[in-house]
N, C-alpha and C positions, 0 to 999 in steps of 0.2 A: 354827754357825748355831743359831740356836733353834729350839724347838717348832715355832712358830708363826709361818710365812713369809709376810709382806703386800709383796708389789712394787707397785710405783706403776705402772710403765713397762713397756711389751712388750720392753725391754732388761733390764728387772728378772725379769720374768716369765720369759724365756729362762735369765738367767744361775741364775735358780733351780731348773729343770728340769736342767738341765744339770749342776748341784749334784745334785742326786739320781739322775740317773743315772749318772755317776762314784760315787755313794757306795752305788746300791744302797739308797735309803731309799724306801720308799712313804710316799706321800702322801696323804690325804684332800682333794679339794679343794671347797672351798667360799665361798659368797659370802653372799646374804642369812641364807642357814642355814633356808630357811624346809620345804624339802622334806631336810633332813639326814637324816632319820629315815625316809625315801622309799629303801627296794632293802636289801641285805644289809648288818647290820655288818660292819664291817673292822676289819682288825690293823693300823694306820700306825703309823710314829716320825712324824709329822711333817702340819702343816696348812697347805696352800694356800692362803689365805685371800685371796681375790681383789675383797674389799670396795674397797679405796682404787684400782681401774681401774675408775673410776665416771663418768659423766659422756657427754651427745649431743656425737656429734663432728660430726655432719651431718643435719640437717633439711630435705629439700626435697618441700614438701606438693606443687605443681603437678607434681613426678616422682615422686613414690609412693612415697616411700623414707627409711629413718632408718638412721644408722648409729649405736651408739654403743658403751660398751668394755663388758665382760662383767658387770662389776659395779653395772653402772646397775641401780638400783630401778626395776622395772615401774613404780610409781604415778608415778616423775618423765616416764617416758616417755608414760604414758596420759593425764598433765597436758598437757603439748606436744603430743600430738596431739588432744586435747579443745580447743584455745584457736583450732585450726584449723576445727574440725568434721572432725577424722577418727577412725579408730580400726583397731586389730589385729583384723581381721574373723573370724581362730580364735577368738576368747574365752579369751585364756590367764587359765587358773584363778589362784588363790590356791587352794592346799590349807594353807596356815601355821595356821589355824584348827583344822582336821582333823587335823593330826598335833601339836599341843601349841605351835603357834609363833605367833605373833604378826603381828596381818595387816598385808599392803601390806609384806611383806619379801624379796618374792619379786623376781630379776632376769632381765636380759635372755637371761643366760647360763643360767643355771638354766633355763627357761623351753624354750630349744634344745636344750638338751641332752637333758631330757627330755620333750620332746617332743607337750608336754600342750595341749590344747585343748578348748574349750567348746562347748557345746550348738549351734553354728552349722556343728559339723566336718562336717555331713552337707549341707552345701550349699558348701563355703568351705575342707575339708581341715584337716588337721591341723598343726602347725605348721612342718614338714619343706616343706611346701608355702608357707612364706613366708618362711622361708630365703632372699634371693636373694645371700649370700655372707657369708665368715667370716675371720679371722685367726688365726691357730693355730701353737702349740707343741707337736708331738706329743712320743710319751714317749720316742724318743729323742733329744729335747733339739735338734730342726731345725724352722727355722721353714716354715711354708708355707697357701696362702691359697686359698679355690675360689670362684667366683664374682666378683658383681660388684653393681651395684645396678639391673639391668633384669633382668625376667625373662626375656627370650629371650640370655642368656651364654653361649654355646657355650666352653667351657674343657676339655675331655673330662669326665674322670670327674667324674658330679655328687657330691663330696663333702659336701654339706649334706646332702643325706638322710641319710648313713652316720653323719656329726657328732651328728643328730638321736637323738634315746635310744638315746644311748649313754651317756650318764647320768658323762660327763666319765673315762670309762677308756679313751679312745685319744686324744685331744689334748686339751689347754685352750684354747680359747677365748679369744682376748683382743678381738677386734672381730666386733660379729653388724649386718648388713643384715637389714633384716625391711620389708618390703611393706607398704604402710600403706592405707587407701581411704575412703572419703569415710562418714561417719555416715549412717545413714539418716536422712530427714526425719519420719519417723512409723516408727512401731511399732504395733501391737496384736497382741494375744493373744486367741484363742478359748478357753474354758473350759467342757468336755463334763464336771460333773458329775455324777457317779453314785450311785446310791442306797446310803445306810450299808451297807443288809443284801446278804448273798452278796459274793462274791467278783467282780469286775469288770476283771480281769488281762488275760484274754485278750479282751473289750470291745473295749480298749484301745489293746492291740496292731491289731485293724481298724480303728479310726476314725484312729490314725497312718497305719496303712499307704493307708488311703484317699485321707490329706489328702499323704501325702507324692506319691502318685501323681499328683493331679492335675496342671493345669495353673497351680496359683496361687501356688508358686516360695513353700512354706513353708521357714522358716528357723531353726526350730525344733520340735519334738516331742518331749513327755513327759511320763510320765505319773507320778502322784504319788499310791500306794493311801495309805485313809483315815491312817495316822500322820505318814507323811511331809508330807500336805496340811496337818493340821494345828499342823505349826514353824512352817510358814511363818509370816511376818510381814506378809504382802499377806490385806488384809481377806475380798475374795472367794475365798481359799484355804481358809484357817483357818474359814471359815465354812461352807466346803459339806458339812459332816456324814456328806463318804466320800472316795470315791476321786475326784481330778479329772485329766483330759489335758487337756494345754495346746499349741495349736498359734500358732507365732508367725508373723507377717508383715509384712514391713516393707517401704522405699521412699517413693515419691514419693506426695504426700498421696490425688491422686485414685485413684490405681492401689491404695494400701491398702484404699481403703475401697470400691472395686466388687471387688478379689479377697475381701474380708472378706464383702459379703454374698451374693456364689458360694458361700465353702466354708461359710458359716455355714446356707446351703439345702443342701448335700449333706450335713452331718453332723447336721440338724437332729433327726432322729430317734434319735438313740445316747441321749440325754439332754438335761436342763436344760441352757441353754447361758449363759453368762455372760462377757462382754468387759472386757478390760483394756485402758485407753490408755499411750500411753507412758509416763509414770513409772512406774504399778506393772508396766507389764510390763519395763523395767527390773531394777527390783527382784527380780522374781519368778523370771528369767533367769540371774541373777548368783548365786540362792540354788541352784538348780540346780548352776550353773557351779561353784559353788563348795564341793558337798555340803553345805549346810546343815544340812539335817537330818540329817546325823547329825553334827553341831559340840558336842559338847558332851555327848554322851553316853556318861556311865563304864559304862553296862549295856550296851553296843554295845564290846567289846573288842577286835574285829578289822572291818577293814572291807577289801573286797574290790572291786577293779573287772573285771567282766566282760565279755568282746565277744566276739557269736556274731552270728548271722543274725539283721537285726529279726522275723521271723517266729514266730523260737525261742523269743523273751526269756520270756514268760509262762510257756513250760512248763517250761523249764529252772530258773527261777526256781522255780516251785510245786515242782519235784520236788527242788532244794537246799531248800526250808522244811519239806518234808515230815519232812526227817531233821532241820534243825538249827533250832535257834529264832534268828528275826532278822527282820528287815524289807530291804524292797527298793524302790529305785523308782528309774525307768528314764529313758535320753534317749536320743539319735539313733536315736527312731522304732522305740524296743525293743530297737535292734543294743547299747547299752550297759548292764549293771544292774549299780547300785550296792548292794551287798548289804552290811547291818552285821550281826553273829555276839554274839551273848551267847558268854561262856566254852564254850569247847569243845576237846578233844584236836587240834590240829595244825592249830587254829584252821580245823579243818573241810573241810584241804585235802582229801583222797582224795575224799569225799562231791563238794565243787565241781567237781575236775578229771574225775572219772568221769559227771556231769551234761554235759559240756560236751564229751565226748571225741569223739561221735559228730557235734556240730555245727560243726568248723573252727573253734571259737572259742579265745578263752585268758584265762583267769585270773590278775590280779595281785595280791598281799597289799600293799594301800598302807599301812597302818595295822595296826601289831600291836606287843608288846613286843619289845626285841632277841632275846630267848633263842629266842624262837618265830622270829624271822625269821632267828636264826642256823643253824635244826635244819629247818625248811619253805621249798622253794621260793620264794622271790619271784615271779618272775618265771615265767609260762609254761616247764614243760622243754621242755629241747633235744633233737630225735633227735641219735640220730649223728651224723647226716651234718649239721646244723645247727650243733650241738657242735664239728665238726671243724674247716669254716666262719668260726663264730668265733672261736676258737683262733690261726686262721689270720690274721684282721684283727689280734684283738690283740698277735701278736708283730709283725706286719708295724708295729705305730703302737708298740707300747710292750714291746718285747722284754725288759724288765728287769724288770715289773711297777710301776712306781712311781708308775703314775696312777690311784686309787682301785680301789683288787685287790681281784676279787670281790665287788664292789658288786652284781652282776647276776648272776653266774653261781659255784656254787662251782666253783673249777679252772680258769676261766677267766679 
């Protein structure tokens, strides 16, 4: 066989696992290619390349459900449910941009497997929560399927979740079901700008915490200090001369605009306040969703996603800048900071993992060169007993190692 393995068919896809665990050959497997550079290099003879299983096998808008094979391009899928008026209510990202790739490369399969979602996961879950069933080749070369296309599938063990970032080293994926639901009719976005001078971080952190508490069923929150504001490409960001939080809400036309001018009188005092209608607040969400700001920046060499306690974010943030030079700026209401790192020793882990150790959070390096991501952590460490755990899944799915070894963990 060659390098470089493209099966068309879930019979192709079998008999090609199957092929390498008889021969003992790891594999890299991949699809769009857009998150390749996404978890630990690895040592393979050989690439998975699961581009040509592309294609909706089943669209049905009135049941809330798409099925299609691993290698579909997110944009063909977010096309077909655009022409509906629906959409994947996680907001799964495009990182292709952020890690040196090329945008709208990203697939269905990629997408579940690592398990990535948008500024909406703190009302709407993450993407393991819209999982409602899969098709799969585990590593030892047997096929087997969990779910279905309604949410309430009793089948026992719910294998979607376990499928979900695992970043494709216990089975391959060849068909993903994912939940689909209706676009909102309106959007707007409030905008609490803050004054240039002093620091307005921990602000920030209360007027989320505020809005997320109430009663007006926000659906987005984040905060964006003065650099990051001003990437942006939405007029009243790039304009407001510091730090701005942004909180979203959406639904049905009347219901937007009596919850908008509620929280728009409880947070009226934190700052200037400033409103986006649906298009730019679109925009404004997606740059978010999508790290924008830090797209394109070679002074920014590592970039880190964080998740602690929304209450944390500010200070755990202030006391990583304090050591290292970089910028930050935050979504699900503080619980996430996106931290970019100028050059630094081990790309700043010890400093970030020792900030974050006392708060139940964890640290991932999304963004760094190989060498560094060969020699530092990716991933959040594992105790022991965590370690032991999954040791244990992945011999149970892939006893040979031959489905992207040590992508996630070294040794495991």
């Amino acid at each position: 066989m060659s390098d470089t393995l493209r099966p068309e068919t879930a019979d192709q896809l079998l008999d090609t696992v199957k092929w390498a665990v008889s021969e003992k050959t790891p594999m890299e497997v991949v699809a769009g290619g857009s998150k390749r550079d996404f978890g630990r290099p690895m040592q393979t003879a050989a690439t998975l390349d699961m581009s040509a299983m592309s294609g909706i096998d089943t669209y049905e808008p009135e049941e809330l459900f798409v099925t299609a094979r691993a290698g579909t391009p997110m944009q063909e899928l977010n096309a077909a449910l655009d022409e509906k008026g629906q959409q994947f209510s996680f907001e799964p990202p495009d990182l292709g941009p952020l890690l040196g790739a090329e945008s709208n490369q990203g697939t269905i399969g990629g997408i579940a497997a690592t398990n990535l979602a948008g500024p909406r996961r703190i009302k709407e879950g993450a993407a393991r929560d819209h999982v409602l069933g899969f098709n799969a080749v585990s590593g030892r070369g047997e096929v087997f399927k969990s779910g279905g296309t309604v949410v309430k599938n009793v089948t026992g063990f719910d294998l979607s979740k376990l499928m979900a970032g695992s970043f494709g080293t216990l089975a391959v994926m060849s068909h993903v079901t994912l939940k689909t639901l209706p676009q909102p009719e309106k959007i707007r976005t409030l905008l609490v700008c803050w004054r240039i001078d002093g620091v307005y971080d921990h602000g920030a952190m209360k007027v989320m915490s505020k809005a997320l508490g109430s009663s007006h069923d926000v659906s987005g929150a984040a905060h964006l200090p003065a650099a990051a504001a001003a990437a942006s490409s939405v007029d009243y960001v790039n304009a407001s001369g510091g730090g701005v939080t942004a909180l979203r809400l959406e639904g049905p036309g009347p219901s937007v605009e009596h919850r908008l001018e509620a929280l728009k009188s409880e947070i009226k005092d934190f700052g200037r306040i400033e409103e986006l209608h649906t298009v730019n607040s679109r925009t404004f969400w997606e740059e978010v969703r999508d790290v924008r700001p830090f797209v394109g920046r070679d002074d920014l060499e590592y970039v880190w996603r964080i998740s602690v306690p929304p209450a944390d974010g500010s200070r755990i943030a202030l006391f990583i800048l304090e050591s290292l030079k970089g910028e930050v700026f935050y979504d699900w209401g503080g619980g996430q900071i996106w931290l970019g790192l100028k050059p630094v020793v081990n790309a700043g882990a010890e400093v970030i993992r020792a900030a974050i150790a006392n708060s139940g959070g964890h640290a991932t390096l999304v963004k760094a060169p190989a060498d560094i991501r060969g020699e530092v952590p990716v991933m959040q460490p594992l105790s022991d007993a965590e370690a032991l755990i999954a040791g244990k899944i992945k011999e149970g799915f892939d006893p040979e190692g031959v489905l992207n070894p040590g992508r996630m963990y070294s040794g495991i």
